[in-house]
C-alpha positions as CSV (number, residue, x, y, z in Angstrom):
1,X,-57.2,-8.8,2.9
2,X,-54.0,-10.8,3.6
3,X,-53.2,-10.0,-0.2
4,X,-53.8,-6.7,-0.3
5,X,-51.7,-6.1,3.2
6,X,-48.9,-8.1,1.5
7,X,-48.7,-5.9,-1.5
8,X,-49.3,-2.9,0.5
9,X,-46.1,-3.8,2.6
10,X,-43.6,-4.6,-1.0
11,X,-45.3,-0.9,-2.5
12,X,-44.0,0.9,0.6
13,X,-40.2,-1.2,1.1
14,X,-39.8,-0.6,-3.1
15,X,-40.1,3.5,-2.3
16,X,-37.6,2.9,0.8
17,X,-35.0,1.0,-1.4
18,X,-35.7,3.9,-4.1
19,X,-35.7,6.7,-2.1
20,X,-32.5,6.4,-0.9
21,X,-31.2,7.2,-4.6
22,X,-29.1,9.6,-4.7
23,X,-30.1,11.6,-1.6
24,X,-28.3,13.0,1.0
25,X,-27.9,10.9,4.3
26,X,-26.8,11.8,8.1
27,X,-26.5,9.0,10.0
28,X,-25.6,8.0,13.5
29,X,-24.9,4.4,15.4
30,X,-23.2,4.4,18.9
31,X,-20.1,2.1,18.8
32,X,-20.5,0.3,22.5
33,X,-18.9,-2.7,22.5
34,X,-17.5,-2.5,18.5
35,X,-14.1,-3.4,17.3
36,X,-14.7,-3.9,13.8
37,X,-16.2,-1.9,10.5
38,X,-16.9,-3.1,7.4
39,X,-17.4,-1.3,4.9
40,X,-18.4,-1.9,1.1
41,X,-18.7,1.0,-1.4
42,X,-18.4,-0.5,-5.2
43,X,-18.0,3.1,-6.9
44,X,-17.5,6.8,-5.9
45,X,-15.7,8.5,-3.3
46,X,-15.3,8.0,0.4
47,X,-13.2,9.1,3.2
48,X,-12.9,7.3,6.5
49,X,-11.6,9.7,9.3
50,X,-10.7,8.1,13.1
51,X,-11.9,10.2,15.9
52,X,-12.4,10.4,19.5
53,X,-16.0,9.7,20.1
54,X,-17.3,6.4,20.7
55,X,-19.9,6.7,17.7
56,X,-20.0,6.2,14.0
57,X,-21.5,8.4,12.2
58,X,-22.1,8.4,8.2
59,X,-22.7,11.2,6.3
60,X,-22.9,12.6,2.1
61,X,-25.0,11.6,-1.0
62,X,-25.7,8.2,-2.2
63,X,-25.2,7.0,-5.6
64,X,-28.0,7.9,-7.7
65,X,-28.4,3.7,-8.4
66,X,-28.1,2.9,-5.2
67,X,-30.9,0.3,-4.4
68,X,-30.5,0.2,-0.6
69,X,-28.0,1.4,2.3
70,X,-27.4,-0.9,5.0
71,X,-25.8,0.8,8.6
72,X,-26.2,-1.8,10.9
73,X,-24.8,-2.8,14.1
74,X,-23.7,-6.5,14.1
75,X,-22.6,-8.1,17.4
76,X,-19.1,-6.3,17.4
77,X,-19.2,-5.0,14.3
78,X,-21.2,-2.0,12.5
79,X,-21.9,-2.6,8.5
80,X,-21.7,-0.2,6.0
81,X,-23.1,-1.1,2.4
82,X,-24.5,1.1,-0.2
83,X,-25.9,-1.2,-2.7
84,X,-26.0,-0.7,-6.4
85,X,-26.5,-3.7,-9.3
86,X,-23.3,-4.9,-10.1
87,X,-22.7,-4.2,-13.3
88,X,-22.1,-0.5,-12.0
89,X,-19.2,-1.4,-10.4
90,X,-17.4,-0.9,-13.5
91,X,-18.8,2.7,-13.5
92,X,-16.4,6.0,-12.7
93,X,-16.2,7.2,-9.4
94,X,-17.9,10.5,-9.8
95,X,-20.9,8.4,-10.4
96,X,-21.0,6.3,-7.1
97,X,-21.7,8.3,-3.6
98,X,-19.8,10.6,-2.2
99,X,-19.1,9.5,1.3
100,X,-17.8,10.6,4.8
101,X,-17.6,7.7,7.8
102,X,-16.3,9.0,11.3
103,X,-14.9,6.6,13.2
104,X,-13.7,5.5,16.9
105,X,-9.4,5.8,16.0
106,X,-9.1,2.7,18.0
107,X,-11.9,0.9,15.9
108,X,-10.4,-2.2,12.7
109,X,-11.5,-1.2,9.5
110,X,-12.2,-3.4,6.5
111,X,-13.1,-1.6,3.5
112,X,-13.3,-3.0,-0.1
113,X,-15.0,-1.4,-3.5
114,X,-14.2,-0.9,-7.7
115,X,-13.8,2.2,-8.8
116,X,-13.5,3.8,-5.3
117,X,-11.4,6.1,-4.3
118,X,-10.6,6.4,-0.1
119,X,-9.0,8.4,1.7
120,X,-8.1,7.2,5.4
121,X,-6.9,9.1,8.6
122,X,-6.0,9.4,12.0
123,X,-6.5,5.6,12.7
124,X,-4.9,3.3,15.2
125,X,-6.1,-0.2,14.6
126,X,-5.8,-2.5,11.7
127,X,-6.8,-1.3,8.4
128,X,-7.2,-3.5,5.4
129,X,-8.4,-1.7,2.1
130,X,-9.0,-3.3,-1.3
131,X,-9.8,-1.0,-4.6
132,X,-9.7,-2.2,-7.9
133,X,-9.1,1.0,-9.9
134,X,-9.7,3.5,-7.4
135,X,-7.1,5.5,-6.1
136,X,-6.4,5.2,-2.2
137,X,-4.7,8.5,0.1
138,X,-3.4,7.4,3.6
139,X,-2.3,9.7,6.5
140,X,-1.4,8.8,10.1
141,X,-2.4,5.2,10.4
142,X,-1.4,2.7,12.7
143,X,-0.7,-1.1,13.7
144,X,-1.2,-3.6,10.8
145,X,-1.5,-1.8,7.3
146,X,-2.8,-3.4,4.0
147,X,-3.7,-0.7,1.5
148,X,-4.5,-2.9,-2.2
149,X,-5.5,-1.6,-5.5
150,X,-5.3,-2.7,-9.2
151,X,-4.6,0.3,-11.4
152,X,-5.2,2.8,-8.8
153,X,-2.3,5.0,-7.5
154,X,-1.4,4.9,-3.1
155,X,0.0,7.7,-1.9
156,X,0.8,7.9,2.1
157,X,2.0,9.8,4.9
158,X,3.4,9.1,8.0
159,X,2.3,5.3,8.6
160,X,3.5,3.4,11.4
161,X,3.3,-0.5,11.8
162,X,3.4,-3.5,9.6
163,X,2.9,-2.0,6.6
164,X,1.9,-3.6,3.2
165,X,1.1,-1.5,-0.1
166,X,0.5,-3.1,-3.3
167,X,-0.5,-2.1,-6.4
168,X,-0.5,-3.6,-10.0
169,X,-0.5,-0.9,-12.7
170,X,-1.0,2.1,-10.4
171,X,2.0,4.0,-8.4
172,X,3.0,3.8,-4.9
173,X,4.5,6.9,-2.7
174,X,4.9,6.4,0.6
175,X,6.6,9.5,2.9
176,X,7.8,9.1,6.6
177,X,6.8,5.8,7.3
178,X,7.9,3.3,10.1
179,X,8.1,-0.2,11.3
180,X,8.0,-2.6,8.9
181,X,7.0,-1.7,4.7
182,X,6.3,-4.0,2.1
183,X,5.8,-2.3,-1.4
184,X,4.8,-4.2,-4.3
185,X,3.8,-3.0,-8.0
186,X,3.8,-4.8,-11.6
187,X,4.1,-1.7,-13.9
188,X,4.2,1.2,-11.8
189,X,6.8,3.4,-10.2
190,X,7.4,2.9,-6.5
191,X,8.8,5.8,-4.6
192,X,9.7,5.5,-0.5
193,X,11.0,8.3,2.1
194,X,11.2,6.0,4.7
195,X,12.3,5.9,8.8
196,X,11.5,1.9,8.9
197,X,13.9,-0.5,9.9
198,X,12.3,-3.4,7.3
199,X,12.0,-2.2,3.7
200,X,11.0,-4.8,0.7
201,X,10.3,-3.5,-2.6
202,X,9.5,-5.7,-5.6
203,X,8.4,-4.7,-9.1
204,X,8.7,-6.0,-12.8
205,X,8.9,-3.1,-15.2
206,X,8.1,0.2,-13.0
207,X,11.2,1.8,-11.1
208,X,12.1,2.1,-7.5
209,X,13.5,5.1,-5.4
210,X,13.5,4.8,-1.9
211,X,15.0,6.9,0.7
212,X,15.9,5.1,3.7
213,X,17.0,5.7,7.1
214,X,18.7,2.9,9.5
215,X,17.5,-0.3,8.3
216,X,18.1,-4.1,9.7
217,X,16.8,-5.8,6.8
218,X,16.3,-4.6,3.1
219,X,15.0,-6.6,0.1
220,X,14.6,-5.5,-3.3
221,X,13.7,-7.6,-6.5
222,X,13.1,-5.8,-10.0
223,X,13.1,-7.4,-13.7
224,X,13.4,-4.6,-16.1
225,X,13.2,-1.6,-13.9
226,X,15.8,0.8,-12.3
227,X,16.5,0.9,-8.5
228,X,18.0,4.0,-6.6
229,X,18.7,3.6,-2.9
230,X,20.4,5.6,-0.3
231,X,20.2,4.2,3.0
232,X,22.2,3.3,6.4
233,X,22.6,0.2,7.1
234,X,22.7,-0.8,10.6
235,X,25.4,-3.9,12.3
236,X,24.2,-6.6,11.4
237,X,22.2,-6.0,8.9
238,X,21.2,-7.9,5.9
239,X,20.5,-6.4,2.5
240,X,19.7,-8.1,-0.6
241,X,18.9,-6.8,-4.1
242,X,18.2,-8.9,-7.3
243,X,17.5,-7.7,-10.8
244,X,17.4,-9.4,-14.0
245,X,18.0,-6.2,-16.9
246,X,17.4,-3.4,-14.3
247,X,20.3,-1.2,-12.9
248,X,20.5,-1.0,-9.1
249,X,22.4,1.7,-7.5
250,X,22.8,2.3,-3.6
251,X,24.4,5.0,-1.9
252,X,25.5,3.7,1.7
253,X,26.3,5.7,4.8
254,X,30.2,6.8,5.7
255,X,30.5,4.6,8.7
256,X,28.8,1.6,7.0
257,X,30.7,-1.8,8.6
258,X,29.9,-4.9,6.0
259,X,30.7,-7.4,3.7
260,X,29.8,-7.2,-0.2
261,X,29.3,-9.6,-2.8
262,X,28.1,-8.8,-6.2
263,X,27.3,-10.7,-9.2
264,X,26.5,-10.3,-12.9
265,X,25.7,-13.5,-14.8
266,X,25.1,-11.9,-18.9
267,X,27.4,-9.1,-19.1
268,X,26.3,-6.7,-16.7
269,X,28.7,-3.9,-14.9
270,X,29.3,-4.3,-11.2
271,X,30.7,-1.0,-10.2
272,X,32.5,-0.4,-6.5
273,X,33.0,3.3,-5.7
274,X,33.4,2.1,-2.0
275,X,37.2,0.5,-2.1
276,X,39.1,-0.3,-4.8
277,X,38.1,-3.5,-5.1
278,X,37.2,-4.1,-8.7
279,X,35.4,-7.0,-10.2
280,X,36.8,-9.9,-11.7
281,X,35.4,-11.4,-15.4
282,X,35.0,-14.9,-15.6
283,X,37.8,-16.8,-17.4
284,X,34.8,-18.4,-19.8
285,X,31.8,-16.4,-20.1
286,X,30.3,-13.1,-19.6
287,X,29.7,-12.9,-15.9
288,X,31.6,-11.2,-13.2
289,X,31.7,-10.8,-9.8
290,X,33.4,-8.8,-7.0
291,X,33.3,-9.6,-3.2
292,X,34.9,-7.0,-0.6
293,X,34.4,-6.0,3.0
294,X,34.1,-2.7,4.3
295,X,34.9,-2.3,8.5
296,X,34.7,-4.6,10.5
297,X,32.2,-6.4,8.2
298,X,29.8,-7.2,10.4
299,X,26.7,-6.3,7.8
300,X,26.0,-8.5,4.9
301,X,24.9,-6.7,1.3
302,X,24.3,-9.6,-2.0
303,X,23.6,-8.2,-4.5
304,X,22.9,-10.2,-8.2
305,X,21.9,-9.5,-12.0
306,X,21.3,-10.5,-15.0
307,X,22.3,-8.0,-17.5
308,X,22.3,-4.9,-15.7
309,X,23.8,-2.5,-13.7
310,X,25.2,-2.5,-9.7
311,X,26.5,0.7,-8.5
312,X,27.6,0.9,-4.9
313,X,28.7,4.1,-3.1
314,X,28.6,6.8,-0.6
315,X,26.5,9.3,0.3
């Protein structure tokens, strides 16, 4: 009798797991007493949207190899897992599920998949997202920002807080952000409309274009690719760019009040349209260097490279 009960209760929790393949789901959990979500997704498409009740609710169609869905509450934190063997993870993301999880705005999200696309909005606490080739949208978040993927594109709008994006074959554009941005790529392009006071940008091979408002600090490192800049830069401020065979050219406010040093160690041009202040070869050797204040000096610009190009002038 025992047996048969026992084999009874794995034939009915085998169709449970199964019949959760590919079907539609509707799902609510109240979020009393949560500060965290966690959700895990390895392929497919999902969108997490911030809202003003004080429940979660999950809703769309499972991957058709989906084994099992947990949604769970957790001590302070609700669990989202569609579960698939892992081998699918490597799959594209019209095959995984197709996803929609509304949220409390005020509620941390933690989200991580493969071949996932997500698309995030309206939130207000931290977010941490990690992708590795799915693509990952982003409007109107908040507080502390990390958005990761591997050769997925990030595209944003209008994010506010500590903000790191980072991706490593995959582009990054970011429009109307503020606070503090970090934007990091290998191979891709990174492009930045920008209100935020802290702006660092590094890349190998991709090119960067940022359009910057009035920033305190501004960092940007490139190897081989191309850096166009216009900003303001405020008293005080510190900006530092580095390349190695990239060109870096920055278009500065009227009023800007600093002091400049450049430097080109294998030949490359250091161009000043800002005074006439022009650089000086070195008596032995290729490199150059040029150092002029502009004002009352009281912002710093360094700027260094290898074999390329610096350009400084107005707007």
């Amino acid at each position: 009798m025992n047996i048969i009960n026992t084999l009874m209760g794995i034939t009915f929790a085998s169709i449970a797991m199964a019949s959760w393949a590919g079907e539609r789901v509707n799902e609510t959990l109240s979020a009393e007493g949560v500060t965290n979500i966690n959700i895990e997704n390895l392929r497919g498409q999902i969108a997490i949207i911030g809202w003003d009740k004080n429940e979660v609710a999950l809703e769309g169609e499972l991957d058709e190899q989906s084994k099992q869905l947990i949604f769970e509450k957790s001590g302070n934190r609700i669990n989202v897992k569609v579960v698939v063997p892992r081998h699918l993870g490597n799959g594209k993301n019209r095959d995984g599920s197709d996803l929609t999880v509304n949220i409390p705005k005020h509620l941390s999200v933690d989200f991580s998949g493969v071949s996932t696309d997500v698309t995030l909005s309206n939130l207000l606490g931290s977010t941490e997202i990690k992708s590795v080739s799915g693509n990952i949208n982003a409007n109107k978040l908040q507080h502390r920002i990390e958005l990761g993927t591997v050769s997925g594109n990030i595209t944003s709008n209008n994010l506010s807080g500590k903000i790191s994006l980072s991706s490593v074959s995959g582009n990054i554009e970011d429009k109307h952000s503020n606070g503090e941005v970090k934007l990091k790529v290998v191979s891709g392009n990174i492009y930045s409309q920008s209100n935020a006071t802290e702006v660092v940008a590094n890349n190998i091979s991709g090119n960067i274009e940022l359009e910057l408002a009035a920033v305190d600090d501004f960092s940007v490192t490139t190897v081989s690719g191309d850096l166009n800049a216009n900003l303001s830069l405020n008293d005080s401020g510190v900006a530092k760019l580095s390349s190695v065979s990239g060109d870096i050219d920055i278009e500065f406010q009227k009023d800007i009040q600093a002091s400049f040093r450049m430097h080109a160690n294998a030949g490359g041009d250091l161009i000043n349209r800002l005074t006439n202040d022009q650089a000086a070869r070195a008596k032995y050797g290729p490199s150059s260097k040029l150092s002029f204040q502009v004002g009352n000096g009281s912002a710093t610009v360094r700027a260094n490279t290898v074999s390329g190009e610096i350009k400084f002038s107005y707007q």
